[in-house]
Backbone and ligand atoms as CSV (ligand in chain L), in Angstrom:
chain,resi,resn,atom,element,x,y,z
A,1,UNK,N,N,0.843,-1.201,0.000
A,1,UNK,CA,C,0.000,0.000,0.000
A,1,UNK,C,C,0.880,1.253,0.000
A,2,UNK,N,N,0.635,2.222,-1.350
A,2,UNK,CA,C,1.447,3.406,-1.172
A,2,UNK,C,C,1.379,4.296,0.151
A,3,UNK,N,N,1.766,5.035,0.630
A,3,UNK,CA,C,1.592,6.176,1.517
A,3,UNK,C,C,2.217,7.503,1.609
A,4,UNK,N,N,1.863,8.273,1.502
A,4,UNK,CA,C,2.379,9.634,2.034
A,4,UNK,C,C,2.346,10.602,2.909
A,5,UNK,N,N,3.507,11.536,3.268
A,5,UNK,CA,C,2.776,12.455,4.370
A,5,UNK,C,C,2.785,13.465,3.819
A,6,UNK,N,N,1.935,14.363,3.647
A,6,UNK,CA,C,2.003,16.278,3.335
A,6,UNK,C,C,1.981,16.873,4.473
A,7,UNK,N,N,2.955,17.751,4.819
A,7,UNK,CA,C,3.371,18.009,5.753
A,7,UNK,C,C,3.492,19.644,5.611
A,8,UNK,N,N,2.900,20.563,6.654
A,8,UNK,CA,C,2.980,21.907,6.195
A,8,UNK,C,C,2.295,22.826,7.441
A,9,UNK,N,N,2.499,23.912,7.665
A,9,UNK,CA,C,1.872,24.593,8.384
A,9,UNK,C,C,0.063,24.994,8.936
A,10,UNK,N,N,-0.267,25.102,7.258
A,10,UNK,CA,C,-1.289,25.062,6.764
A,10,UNK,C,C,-2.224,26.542,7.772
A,11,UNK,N,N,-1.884,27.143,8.013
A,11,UNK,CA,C,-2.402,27.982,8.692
A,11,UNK,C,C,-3.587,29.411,8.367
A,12,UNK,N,N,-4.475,29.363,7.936
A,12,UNK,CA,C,-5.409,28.095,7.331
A,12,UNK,C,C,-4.901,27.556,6.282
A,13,UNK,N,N,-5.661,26.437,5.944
A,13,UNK,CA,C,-5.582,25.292,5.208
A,13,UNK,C,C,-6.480,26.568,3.852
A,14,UNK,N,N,-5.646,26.479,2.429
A,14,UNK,CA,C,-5.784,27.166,1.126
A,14,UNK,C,C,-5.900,26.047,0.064
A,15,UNK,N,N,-6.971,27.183,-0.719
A,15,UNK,CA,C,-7.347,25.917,-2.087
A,15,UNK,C,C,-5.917,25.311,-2.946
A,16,UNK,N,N,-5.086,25.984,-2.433
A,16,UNK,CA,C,-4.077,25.661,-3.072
A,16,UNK,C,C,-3.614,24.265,-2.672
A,17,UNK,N,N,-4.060,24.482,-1.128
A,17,UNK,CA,C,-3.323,22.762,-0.098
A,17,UNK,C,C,-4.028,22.327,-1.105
A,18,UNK,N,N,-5.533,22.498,-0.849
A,18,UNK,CA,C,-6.087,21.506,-1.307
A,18,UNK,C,C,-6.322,20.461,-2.665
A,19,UNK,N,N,-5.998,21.609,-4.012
A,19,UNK,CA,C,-5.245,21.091,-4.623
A,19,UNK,C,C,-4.539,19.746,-4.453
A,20,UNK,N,N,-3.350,20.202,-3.633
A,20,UNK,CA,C,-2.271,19.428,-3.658
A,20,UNK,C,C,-2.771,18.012,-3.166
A,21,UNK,N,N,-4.020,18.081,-1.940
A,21,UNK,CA,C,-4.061,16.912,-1.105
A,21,UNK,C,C,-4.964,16.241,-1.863
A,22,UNK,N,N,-5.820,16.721,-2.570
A,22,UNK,CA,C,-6.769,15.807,-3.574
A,22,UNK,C,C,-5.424,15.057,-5.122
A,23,UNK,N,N,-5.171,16.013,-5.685
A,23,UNK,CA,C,-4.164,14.827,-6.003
A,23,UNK,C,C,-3.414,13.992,-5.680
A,24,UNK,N,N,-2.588,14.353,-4.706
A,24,UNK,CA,C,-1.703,13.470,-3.973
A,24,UNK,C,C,-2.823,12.228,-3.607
A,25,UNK,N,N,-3.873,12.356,-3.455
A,25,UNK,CA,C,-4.752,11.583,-2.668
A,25,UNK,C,C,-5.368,10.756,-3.866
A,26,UNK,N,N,-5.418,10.642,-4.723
A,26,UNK,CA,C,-5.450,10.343,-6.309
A,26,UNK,C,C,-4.225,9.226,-6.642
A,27,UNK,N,N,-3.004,9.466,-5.739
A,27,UNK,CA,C,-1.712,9.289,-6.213
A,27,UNK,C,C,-1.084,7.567,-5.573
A,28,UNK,N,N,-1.731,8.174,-4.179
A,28,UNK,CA,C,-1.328,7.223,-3.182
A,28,UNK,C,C,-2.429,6.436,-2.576
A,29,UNK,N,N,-2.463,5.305,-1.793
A,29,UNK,CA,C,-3.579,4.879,-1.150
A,29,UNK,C,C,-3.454,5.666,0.152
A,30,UNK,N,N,-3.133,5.869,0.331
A,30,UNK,CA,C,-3.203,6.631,1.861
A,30,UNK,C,C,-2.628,8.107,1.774
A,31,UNK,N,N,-3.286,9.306,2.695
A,31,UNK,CA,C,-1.840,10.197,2.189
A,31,UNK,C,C,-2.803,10.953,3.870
A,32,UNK,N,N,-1.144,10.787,4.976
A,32,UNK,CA,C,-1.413,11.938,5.975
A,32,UNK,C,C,-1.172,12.944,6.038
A,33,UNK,N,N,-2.056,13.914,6.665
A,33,UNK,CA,C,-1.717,15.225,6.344
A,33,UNK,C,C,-1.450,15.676,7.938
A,34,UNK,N,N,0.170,15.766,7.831
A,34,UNK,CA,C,0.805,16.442,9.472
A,34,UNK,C,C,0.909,18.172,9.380
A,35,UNK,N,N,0.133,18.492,10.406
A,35,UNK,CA,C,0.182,19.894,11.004
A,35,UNK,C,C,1.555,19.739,11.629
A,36,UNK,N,N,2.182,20.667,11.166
A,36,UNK,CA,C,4.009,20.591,12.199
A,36,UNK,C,C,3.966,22.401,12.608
A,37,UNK,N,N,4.562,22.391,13.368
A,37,UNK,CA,C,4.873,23.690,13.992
A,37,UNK,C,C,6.324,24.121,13.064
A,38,UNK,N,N,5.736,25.528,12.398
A,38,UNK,CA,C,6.947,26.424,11.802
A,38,UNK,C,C,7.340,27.164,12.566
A,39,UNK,N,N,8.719,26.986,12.932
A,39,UNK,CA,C,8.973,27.844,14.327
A,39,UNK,C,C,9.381,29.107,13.680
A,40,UNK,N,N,10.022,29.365,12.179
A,40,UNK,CA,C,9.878,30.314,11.404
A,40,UNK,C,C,8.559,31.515,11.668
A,41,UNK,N,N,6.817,30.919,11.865
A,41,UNK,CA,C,6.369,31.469,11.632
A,41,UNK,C,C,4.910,31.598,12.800
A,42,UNK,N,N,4.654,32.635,12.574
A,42,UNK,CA,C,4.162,33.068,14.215
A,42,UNK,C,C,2.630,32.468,13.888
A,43,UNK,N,N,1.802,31.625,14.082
A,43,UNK,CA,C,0.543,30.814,13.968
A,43,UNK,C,C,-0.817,31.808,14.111
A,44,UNK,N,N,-1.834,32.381,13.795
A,44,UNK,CA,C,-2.967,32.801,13.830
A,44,UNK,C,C,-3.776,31.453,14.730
A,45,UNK,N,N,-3.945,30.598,14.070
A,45,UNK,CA,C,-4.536,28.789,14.214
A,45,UNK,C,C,-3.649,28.149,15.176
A,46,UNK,N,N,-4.642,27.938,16.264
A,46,UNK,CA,C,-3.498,26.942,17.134
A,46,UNK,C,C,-3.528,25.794,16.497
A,47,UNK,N,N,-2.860,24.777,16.481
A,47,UNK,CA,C,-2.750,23.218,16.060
A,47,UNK,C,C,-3.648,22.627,16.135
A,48,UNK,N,N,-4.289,22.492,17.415
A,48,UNK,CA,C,-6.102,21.897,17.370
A,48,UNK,C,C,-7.004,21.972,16.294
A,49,UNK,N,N,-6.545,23.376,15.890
A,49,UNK,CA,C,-7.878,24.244,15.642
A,49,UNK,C,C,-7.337,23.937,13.732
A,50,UNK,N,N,-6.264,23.372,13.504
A,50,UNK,CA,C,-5.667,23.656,12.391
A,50,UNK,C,C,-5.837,22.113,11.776
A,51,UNK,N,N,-6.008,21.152,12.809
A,51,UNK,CA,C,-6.190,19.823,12.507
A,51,UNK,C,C,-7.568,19.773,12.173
A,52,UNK,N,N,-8.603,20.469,13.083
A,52,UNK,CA,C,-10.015,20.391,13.017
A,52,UNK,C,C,-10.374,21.043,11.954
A,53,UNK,N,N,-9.846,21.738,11.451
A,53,UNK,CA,C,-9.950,22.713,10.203
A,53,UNK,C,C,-9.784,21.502,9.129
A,54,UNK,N,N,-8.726,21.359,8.852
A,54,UNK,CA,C,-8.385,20.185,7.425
A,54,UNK,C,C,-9.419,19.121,7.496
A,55,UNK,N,N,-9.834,18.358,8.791
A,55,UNK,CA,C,-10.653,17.133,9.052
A,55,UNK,C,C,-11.691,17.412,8.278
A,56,UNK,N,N,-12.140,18.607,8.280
A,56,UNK,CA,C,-13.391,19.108,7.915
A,56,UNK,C,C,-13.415,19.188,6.447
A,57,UNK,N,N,-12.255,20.337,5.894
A,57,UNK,CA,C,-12.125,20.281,4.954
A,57,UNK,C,C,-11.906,18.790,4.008
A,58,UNK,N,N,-11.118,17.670,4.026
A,58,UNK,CA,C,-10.819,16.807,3.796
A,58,UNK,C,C,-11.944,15.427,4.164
A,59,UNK,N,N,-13.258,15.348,4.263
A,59,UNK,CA,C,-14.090,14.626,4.744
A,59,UNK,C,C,-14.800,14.119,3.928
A,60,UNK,N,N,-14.548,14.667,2.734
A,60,UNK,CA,C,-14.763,13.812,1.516
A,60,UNK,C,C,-13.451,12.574,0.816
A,61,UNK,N,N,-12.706,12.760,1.378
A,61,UNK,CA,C,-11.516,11.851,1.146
A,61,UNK,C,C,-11.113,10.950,2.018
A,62,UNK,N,N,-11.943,9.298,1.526
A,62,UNK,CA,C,-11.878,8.395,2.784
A,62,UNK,C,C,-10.369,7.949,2.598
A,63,UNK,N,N,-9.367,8.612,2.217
A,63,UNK,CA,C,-8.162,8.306,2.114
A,63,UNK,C,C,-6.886,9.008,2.745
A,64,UNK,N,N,-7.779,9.932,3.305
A,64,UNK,CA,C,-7.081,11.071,3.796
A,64,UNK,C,C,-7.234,11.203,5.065
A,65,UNK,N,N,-6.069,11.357,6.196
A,65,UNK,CA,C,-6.172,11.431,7.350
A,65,UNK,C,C,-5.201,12.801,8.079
A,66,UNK,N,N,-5.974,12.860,8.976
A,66,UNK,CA,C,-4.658,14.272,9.449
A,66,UNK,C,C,-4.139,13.885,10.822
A,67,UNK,N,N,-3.269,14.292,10.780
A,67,UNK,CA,C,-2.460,14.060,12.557
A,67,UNK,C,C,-1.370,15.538,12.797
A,68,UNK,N,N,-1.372,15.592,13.821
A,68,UNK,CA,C,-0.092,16.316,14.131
A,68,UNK,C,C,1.145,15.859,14.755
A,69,UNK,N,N,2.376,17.105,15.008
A,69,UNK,CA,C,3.446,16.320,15.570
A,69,UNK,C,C,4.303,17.654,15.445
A,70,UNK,N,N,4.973,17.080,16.818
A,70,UNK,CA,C,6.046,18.564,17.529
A,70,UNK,C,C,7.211,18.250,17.476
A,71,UNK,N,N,7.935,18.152,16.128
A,71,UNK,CA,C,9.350,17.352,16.135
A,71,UNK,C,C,9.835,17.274,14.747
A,72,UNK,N,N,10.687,16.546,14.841
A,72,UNK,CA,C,11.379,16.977,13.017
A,72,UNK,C,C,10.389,15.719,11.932
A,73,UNK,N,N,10.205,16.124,11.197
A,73,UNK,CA,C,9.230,15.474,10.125
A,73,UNK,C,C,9.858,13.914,9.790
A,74,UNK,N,N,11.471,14.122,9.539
A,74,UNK,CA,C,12.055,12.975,9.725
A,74,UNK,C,C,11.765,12.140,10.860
A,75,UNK,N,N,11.549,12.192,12.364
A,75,UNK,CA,C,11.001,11.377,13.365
A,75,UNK,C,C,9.437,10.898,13.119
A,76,UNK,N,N,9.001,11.721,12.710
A,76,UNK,CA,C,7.652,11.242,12.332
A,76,UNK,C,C,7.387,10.156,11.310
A,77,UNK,N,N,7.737,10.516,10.206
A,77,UNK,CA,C,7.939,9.516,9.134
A,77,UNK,C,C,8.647,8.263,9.253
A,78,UNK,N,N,9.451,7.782,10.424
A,78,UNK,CA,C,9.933,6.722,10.698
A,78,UNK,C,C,8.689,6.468,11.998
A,79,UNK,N,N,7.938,6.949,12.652
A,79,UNK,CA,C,7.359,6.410,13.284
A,79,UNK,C,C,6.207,5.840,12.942
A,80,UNK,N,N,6.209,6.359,11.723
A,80,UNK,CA,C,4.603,6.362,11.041
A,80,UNK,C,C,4.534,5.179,10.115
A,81,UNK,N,N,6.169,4.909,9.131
A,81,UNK,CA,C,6.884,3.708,8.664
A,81,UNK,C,C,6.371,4.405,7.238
A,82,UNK,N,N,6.587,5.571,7.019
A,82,UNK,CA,C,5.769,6.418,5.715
A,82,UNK,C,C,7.254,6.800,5.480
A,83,UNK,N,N,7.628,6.908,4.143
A,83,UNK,CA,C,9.451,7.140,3.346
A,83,UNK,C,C,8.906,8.167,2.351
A,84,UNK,N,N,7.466,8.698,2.071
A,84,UNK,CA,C,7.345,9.895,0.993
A,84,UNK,C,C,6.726,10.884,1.641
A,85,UNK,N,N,7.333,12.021,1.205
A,85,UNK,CA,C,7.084,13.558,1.469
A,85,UNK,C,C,6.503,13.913,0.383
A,86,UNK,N,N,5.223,15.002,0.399
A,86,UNK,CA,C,4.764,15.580,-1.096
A,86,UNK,C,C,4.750,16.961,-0.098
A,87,UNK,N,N,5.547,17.995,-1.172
A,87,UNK,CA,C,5.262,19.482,-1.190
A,87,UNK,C,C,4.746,20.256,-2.244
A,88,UNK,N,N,3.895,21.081,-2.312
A,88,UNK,CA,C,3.882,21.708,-3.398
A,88,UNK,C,C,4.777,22.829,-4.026
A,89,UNK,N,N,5.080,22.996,-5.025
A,89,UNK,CA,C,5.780,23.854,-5.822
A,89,UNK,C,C,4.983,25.211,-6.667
A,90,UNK,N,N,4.923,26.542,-5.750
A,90,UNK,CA,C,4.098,26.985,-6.519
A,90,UNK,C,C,5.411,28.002,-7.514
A,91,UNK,N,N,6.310,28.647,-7.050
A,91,UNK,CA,C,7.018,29.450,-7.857
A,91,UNK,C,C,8.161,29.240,-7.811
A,92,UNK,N,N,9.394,30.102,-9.066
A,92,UNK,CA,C,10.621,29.573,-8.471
A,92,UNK,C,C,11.511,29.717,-6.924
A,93,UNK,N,N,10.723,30.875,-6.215
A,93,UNK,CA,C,10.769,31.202,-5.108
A,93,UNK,C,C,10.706,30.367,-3.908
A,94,UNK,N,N,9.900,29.249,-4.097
A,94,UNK,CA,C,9.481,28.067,-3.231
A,94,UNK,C,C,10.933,27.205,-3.279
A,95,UNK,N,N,11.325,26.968,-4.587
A,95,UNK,CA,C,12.276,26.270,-4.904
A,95,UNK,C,C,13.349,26.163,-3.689
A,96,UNK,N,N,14.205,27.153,-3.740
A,96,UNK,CA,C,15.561,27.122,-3.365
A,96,UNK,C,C,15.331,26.301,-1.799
A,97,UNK,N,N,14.205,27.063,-0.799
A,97,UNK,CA,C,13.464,26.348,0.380
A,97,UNK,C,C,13.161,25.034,0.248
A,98,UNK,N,N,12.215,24.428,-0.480
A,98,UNK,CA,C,12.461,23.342,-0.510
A,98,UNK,C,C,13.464,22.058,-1.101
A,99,UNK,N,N,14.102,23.020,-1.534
A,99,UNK,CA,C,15.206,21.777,-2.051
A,99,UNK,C,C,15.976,21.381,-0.989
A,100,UNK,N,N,16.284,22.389,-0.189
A,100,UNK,CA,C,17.423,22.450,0.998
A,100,UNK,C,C,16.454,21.530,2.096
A,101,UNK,N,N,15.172,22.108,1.917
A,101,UNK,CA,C,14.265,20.991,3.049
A,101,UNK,C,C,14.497,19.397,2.672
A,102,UNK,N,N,14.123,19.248,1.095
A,102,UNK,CA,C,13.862,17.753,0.876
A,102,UNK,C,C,15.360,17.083,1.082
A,103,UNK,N,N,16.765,17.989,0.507
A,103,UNK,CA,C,17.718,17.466,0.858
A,103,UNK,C,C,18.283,17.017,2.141
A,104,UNK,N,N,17.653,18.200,3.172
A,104,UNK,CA,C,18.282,17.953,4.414
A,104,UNK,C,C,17.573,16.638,5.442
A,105,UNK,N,N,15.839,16.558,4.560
A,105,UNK,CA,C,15.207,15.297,5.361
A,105,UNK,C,C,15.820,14.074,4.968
A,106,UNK,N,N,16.406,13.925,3.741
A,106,UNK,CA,C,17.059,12.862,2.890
A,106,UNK,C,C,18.516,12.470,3.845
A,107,UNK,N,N,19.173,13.515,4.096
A,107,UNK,CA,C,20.471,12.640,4.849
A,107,UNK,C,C,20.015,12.883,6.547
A,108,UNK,N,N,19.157,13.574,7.049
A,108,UNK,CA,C,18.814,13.071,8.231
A,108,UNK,C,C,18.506,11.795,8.475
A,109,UNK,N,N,17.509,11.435,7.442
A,109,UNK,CA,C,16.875,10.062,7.413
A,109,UNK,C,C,17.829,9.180,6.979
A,110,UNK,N,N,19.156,9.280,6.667
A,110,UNK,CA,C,20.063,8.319,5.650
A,110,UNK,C,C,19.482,7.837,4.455
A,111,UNK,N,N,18.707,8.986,3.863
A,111,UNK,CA,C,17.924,8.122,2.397
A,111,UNK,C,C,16.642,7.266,2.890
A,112,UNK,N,N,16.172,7.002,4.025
A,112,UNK,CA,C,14.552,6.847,4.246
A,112,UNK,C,C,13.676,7.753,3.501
A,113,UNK,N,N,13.851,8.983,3.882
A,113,UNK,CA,C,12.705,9.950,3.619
A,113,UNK,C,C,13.144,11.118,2.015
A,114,UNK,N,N,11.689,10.473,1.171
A,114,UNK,CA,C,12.096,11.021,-0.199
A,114,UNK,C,C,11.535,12.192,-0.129
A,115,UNK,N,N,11.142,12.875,-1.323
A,115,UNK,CA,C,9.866,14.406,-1.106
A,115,UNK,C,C,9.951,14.034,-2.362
A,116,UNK,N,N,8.876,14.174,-2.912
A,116,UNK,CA,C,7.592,13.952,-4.243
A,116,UNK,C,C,7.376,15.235,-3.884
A,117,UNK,N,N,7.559,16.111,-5.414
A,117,UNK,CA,C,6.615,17.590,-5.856
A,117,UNK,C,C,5.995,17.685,-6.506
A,118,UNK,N,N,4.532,18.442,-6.267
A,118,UNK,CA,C,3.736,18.442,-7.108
A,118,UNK,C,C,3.933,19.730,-7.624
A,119,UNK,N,N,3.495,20.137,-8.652
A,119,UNK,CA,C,3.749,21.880,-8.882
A,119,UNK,C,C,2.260,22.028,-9.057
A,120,UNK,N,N,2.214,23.620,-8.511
A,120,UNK,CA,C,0.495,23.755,-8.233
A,120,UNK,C,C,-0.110,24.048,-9.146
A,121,UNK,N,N,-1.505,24.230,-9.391
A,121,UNK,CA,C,-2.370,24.390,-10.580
A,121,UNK,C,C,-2.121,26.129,-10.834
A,122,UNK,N,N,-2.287,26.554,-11.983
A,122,UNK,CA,C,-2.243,27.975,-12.215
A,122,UNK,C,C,-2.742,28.732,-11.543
A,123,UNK,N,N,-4.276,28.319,-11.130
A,123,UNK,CA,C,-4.740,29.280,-11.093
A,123,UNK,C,C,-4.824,29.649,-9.198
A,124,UNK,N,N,-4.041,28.516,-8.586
A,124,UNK,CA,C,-3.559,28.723,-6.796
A,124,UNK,C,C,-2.045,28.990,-7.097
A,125,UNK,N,N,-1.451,29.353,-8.007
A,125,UNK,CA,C,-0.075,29.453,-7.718
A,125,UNK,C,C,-0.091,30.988,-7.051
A,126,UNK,N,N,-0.775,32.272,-6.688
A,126,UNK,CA,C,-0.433,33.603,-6.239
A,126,UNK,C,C,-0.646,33.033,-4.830
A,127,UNK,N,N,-1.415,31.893,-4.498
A,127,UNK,CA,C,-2.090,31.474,-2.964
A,127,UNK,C,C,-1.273,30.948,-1.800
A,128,UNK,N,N,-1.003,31.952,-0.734
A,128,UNK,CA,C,-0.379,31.422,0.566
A,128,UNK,C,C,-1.622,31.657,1.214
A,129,UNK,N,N,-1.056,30.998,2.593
A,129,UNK,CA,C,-1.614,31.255,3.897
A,129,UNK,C,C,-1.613,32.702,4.507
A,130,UNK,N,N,0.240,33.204,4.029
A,130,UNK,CA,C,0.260,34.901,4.829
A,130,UNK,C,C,-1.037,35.672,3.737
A,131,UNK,N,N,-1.223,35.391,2.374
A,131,UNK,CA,C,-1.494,36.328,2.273
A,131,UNK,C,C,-3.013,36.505,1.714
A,132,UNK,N,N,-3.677,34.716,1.954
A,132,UNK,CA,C,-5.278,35.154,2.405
A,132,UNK,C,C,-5.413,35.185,3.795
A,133,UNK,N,N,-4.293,35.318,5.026
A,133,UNK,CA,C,-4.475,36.072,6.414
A,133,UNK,C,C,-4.931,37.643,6.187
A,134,UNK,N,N,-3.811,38.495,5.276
A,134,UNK,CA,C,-3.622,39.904,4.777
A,134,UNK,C,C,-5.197,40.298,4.678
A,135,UNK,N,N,-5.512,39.445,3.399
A,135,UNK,CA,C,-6.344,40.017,2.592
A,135,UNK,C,C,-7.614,40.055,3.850
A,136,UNK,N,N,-8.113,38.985,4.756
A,136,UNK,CA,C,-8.980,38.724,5.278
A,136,UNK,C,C,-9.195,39.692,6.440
A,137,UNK,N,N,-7.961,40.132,7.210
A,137,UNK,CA,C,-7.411,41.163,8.312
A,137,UNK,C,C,-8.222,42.328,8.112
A,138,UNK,N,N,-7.933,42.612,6.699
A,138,UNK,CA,C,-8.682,43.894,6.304
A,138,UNK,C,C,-10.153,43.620,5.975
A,139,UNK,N,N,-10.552,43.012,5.883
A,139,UNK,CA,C,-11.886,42.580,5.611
A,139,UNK,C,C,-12.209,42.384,4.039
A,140,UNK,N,N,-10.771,41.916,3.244
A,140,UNK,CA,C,-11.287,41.943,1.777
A,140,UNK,C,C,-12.016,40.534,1.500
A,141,UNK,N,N,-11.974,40.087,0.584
A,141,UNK,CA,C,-13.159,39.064,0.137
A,141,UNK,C,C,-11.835,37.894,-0.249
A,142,UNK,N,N,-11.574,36.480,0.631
A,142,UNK,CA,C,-11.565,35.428,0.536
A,142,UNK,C,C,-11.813,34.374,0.162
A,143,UNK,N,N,-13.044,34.750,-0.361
A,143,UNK,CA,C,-13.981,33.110,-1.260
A,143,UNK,C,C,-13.283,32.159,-2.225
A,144,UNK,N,N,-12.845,32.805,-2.640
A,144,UNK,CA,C,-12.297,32.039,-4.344
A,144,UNK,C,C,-10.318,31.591,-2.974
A,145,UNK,N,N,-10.107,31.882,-1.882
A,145,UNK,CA,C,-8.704,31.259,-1.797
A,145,UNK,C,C,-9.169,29.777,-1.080
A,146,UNK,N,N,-10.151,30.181,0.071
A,146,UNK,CA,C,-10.147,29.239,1.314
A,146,UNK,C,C,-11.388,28.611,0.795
A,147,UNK,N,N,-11.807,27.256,1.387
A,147,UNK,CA,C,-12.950,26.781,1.652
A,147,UNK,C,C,-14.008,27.563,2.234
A,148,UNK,N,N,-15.721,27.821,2.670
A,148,UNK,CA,C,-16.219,29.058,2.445
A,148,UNK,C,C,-16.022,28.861,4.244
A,149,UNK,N,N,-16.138,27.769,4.748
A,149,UNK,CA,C,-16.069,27.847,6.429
A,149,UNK,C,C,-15.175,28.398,6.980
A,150,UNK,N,N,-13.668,28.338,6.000
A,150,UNK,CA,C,-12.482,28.691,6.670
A,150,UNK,C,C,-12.455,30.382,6.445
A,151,UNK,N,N,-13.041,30.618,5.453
A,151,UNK,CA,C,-12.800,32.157,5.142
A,151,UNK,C,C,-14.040,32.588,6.452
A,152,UNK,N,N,-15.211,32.122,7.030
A,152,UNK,CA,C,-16.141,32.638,8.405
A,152,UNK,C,C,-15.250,32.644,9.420
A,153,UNK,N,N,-13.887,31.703,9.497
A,153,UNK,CA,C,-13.566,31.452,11.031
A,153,UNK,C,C,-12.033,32.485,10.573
A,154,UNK,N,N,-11.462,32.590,9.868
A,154,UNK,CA,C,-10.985,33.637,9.446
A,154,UNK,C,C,-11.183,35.027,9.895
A,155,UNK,N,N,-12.492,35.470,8.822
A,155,UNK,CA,C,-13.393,36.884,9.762
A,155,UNK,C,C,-13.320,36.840,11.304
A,156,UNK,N,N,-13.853,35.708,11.742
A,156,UNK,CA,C,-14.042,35.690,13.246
A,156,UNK,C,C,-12.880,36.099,13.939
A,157,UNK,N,N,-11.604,35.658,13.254
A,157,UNK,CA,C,-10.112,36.027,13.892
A,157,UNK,C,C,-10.160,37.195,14.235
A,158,UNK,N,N,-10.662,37.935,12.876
A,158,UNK,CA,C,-9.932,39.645,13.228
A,158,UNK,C,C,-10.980,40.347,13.713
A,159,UNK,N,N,-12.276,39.937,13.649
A,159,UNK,CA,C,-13.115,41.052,14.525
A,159,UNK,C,C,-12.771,41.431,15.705
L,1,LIG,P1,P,5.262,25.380,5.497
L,1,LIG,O1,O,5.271,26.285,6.679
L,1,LIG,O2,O,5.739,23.984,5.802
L,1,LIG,O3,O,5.900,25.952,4.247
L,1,LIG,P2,P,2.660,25.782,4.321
L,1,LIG,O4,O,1.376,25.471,4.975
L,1,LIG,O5,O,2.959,27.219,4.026
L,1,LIG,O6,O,3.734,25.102,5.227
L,1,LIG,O7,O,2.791,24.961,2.966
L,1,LIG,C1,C,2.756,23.552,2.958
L,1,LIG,C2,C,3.096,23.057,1.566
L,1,LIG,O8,O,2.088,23.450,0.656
L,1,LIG,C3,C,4.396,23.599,0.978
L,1,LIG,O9,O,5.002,22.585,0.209
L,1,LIG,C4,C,3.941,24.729,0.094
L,1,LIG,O10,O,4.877,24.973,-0.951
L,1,LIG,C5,C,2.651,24.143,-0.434
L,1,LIG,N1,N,1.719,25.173,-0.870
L,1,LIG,C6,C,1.345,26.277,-0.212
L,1,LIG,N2,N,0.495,27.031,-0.953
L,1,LIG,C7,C,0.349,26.355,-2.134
L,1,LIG,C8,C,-0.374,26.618,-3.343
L,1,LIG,N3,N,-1.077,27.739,-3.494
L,1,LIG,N4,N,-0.291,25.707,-4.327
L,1,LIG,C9,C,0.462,24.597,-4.185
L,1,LIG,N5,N,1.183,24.309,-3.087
L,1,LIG,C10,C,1.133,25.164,-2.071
């Protein structure tokens, strides 16, 4: 049985993830989706709230499961007995970051842990997390980035 983990901040979870997790989920028989803490980056979504978010979103995909984990992605993936990583690729900007990521999980792991890229669909490649936070802060219109629940609990943030 194939497996994978997508592994990402997800803070909220963007049509762009989603994208990624419906194919990937297409790809593999199984594919988990780990909430990890970016210590890079300061969270809106606590982890709870970021797992309960995707569950929701992702509840049409009896293939798809989410978990979290407070530790290097490499420990996880040996605990989990999962050897593929999928990231998405939206610009050349993403690049240089994840190469150094997929390389550095590769000799942590001694060659256990691979990373599979998907490159994103056109029309989510402008789509992060910082910057349907931005747009939403101010009260601009979200619909077309997030799922329509995530763009309500969004609003709810900044009122
Ligand atoms: P991280 O903090 O680990 O970078 P993110 O939640 O920002 O976590 O992103 C998780 C993964 O999803 C990364 O591989 C990122 O490149 C990818 N991703 C983010 N936005 C998009 C998008 N719009 N299209 C495709 N992939 C994306």
């Amino acid at each position: 049985m194939s497996k994978a983990i997508y592994p990402g901040s997800f803070d909220p979870v963007t049509m762009g993830h989603m994208d990624v997790i419906r194919r990937s989920a297409d790809i593999f028989d199984e594919l988990v989706i780990c909430v990890l803490n970016n210590v890079n980056k300061s969270a809106l979504f606590s982890i709870e709230e970021r797992v309960k978010i995707l569950q929701k979103a992702t509840q049409d995909l009896p293939n798809v499961r989410v978990d979290h984990f407070s530790g290097l992605l490499t420990q996880y993936a040996r605990q989990q007995h999962i050897h593929v990583v999928v990231r998405g690729l939206r610009a050349v900007t993403d690049f240089e970051y994840e190469l150094q990521n997929a390389q550095t999980n590769r000799k942590l792991s001694d060659g256990y842990l691979d990373t599979m890229f998907l490159t994103t669909s056109l029309e989510y490649a402008y789509l992060s997390s910082s910057t349907v936070k931005e747009i939403a802060s101010f009260g601009g219109d979200v619909s077309d980035c997030v799922p329509d629940f995530v763009a309500e609990l969004l609003y709810a943030k900044y009122k």
